[in-house]
N, C-alpha and C positions, 0 to 999 in steps of 0.2 A: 452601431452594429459591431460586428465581431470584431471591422480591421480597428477599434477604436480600442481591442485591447493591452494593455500598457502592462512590459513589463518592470516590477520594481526594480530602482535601482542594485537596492542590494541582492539584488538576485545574481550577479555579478560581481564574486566577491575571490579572494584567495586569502590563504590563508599568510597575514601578515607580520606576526610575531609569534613569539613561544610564549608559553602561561610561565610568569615567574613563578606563579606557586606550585607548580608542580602537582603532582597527587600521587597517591598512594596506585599499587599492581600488585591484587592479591594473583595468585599462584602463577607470577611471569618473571620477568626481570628485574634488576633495583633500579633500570633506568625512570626519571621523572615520567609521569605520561601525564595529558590533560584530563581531568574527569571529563565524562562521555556521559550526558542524560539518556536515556534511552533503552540502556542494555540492562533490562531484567532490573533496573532501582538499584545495579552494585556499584560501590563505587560514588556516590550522587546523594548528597546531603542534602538537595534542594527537594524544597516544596513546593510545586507547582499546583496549578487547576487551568479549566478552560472554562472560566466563567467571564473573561471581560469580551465586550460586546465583537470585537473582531473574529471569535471564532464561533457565533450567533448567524453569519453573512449568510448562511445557504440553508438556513433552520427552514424558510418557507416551500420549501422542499420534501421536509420529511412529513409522511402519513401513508395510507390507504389509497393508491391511484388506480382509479382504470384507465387505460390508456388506445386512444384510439390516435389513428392515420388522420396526414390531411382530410382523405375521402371521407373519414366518418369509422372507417372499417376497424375495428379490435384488433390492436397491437397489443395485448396480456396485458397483464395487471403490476403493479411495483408494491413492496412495503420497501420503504426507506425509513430509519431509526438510527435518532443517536443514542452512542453507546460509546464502550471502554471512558467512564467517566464522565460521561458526556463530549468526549473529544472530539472524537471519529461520527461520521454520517455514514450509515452500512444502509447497500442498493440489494434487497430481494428481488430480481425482476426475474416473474413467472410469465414466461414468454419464449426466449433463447437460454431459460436457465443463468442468466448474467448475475454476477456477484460483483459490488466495486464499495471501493472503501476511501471514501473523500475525508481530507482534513488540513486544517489552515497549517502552513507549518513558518514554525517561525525564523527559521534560516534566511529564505527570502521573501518573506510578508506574503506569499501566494498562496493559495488553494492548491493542492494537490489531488487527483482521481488517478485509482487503477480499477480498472474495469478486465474483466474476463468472462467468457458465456463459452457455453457447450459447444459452439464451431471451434473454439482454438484464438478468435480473435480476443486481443489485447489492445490495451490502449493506458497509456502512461503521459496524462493529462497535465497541465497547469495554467496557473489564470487566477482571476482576479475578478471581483464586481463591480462593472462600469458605472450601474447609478443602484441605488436602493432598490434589492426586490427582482437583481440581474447580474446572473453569474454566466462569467464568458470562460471557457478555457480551451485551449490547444496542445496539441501533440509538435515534437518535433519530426521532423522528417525521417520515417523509414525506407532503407533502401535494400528494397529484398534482392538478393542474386541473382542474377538474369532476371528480372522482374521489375516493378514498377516501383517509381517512390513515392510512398504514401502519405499523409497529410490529410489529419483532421481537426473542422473547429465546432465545436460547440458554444450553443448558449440557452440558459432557461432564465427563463421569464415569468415572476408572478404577475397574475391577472386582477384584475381589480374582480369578478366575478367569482375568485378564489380557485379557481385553477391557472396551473402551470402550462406553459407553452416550451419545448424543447425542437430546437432547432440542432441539425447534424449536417453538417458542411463537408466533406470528401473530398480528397484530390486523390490523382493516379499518377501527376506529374510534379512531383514535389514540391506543390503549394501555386504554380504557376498558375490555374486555374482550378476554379470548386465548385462541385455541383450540390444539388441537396439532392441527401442521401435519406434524412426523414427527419419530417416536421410533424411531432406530434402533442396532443393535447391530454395533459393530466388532472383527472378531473378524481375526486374524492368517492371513496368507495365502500364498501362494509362486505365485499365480496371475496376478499385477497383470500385465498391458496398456495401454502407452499407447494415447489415447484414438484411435479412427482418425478420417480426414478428415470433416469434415462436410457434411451437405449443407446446401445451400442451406435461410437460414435469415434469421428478423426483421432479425438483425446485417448479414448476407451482402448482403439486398435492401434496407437503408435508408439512402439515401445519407448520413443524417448521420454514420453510424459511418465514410464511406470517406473523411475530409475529411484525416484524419492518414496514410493510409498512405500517403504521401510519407515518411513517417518509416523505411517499413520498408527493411533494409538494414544495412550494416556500414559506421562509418563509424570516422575517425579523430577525436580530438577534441585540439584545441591553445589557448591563452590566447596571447598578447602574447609570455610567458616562455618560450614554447614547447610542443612537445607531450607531452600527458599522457595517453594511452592510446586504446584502442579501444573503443567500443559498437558492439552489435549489438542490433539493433530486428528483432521480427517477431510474425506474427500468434500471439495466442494466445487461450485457448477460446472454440474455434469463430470467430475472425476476431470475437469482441465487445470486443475489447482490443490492444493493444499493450502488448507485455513489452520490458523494456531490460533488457540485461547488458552492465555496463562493469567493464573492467579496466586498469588503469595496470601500468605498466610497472613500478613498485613493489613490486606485488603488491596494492593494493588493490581492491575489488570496491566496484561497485553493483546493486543490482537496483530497477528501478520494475516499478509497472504503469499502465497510461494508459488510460483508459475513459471512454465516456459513459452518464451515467445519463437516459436520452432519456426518464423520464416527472417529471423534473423540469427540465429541458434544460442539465444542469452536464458537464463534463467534470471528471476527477479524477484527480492523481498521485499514488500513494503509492509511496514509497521506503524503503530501508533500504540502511545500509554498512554493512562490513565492520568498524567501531567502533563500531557498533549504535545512527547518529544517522539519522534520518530523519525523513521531511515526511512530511503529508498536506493536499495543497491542491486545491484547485476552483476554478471560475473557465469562463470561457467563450473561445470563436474568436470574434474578430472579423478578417472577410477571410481574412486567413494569414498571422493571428499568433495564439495561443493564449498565455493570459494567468491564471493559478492562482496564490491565494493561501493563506496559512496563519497557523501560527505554528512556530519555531525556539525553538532551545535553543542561546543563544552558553555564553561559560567562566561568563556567571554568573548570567542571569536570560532570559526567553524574548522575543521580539522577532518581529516580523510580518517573512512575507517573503515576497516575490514573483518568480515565475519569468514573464518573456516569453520567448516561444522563435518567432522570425520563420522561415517555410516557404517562401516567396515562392521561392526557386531549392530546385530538385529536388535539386543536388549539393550546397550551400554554406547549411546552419541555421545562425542564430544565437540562442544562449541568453545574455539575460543577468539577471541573478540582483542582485535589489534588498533592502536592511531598511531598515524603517523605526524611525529612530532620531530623532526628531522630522520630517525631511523623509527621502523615499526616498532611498536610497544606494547605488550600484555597489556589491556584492560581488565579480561578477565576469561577466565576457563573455570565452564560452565559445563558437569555432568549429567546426563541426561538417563536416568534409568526406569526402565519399563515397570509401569507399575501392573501389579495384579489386577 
């Protein structure tokens, strides 16, 4: 069962030495910085893929589900598909409008899920598969103000019958005890719908959630060196999130997703390429600039990194991209301009 989920050792790591070799900072300081996988392909001479079998663990997951309750009763429908490279496993669930973006990351050998649906709820997942054919993962502990601390665990399970079983574990007392909150059965389907418009909803009517859609839109994006491909920004489930899809002229891909979890008041990016390297940072708006941190995986050991991303002009963003390798460091600044 769940409590049987283990986390990896190296999930538990700091950052232990500096990269003797240094790397290049286009348009920042001449201080060394560590190359950063992940940021837009700058900077990262590696060649990556997600083809060896560890990041296959939760393949039996992806298709056409309809999805009912213990009882039998229609809980909506899901398409789950992998994508950006095959990296990433992306959750359509036509139901609560829920969007979530699973992928193995190799930081700490774990699975990672962000999930968001049209109530506003969030959940910032991780975990691992306990036997073949069974992915278990959890949340750590949220502690809303004056409120309860929350705690969830998940697990899906393939059936020998060829459907999925999804189990949702709840607490209100920060893990102390968990109830199920829903056990439901995903069974294969030719019916899937995406999800239609929404109505006006918590997300739609609170002004904290509309502070980034300046963001939404097509834009171009260029460095110093010149330009390196297009993003597209727009609302997704249910207008509680902001989804990015970039693509270079290469052929490489990004996907985020950008969210507020307004009962802790964090905003959050999570990302994944197309070489299956990705963030997950948080961090807050001040004025207009939004400012999210984490940790990275350079060529050789993990390093903190931070994205400011300035909004101040509606046409012309600028992102730039810091590690911390004893003092912060340019990795890169990255312009972002409104395309026609």
């Amino acid at each position: 069962m769940l409590s049987a989920l283990r986390l990896s050792l190296c999930s538990i790591v700091a950052l232990a030495c500096r990269d003797a070799s240094g790397g290049t900072n286009p348009g920042g300081s001449d201080a060394d910085v560590p190359q950063v996988p992940g940021v837009y392909n700058v900077n990262d001479p590696l060649q990556r893929s997600c083809a060896a079998a560890r990041f296959r663990l939760f393949d039996f997951w992806i298709g056409d589900w309809a999805i009912t309750g213990a009882s039998g009763n229609s809980a909506g429908v899901s398409r789950i598909t992998r994508e950006v490279g095959e990296c990433a496993i992306l959750e359509n669930f036509n139901g609560t409008a829920g969007r979530s973006l699973s992928r193995f990351d190799r930081l700490t050998g774990l699975w990672l899920q962000d999930y968001v649906d049209q109530s506003g709820l969030t959940l910032r997942l991780f975990g691992e598969p306990t036997t073949m054919g069974t992915m278990a993962m959890q949340d750590t502990v949220r502690v809303i103000p004056n409120g309860p601390s929350l705690a969830s665990r998940f697990q899906w399970t393939a059936n020998t019958d060829g459907t999925v079983q999804q189990l949702w574990l709840f607490s209100q007392n920060g893990g102390a005890a968990f109830a199920n909150n829903f056990n439901g059965r995903y069974a294969k389907s030719t019916s899937y719908q995406e999800p239609t418009a929404p109505v006006p909803n918590s997300c739609v009517t609170r002004p904290a959630y509309r502070v980034l859609d300046t963001l939404v839109g097509r834009w171009t994006l260029s460095t110093s060196a010149g330009p390196m491909g297009t993003a597209t920004v727009s609302h997704s489930a249910a207008r509680c999130m902001l989804e990015e899809r970039f693509q270079s002229t290469s052929g490489y891909e990004l996907r985020s997703f950008l969210y507020l979890d307004r009962f802790v008041g964090r905003w959050y990016r999570a990302q994944i390429d197309s070489e299956g390297s990705g963030f997950r940072l948080g961090g807050t708006i001040d004025g207009t600039t939004l400012t999210v941190s984490g940790r990275a995986t350079s060529t050789a050991y993990p390093v903190p990194v931070r994205l400011r991303w300035s909004f101040a002009d509606p046409n012309r963003l600028v992102q730039t991209w810091e590690a911390q390798d004893g003092d912060w460091a340019t990795i890169a600044t990255i312009t972002w301009t409104r395309a026609p």
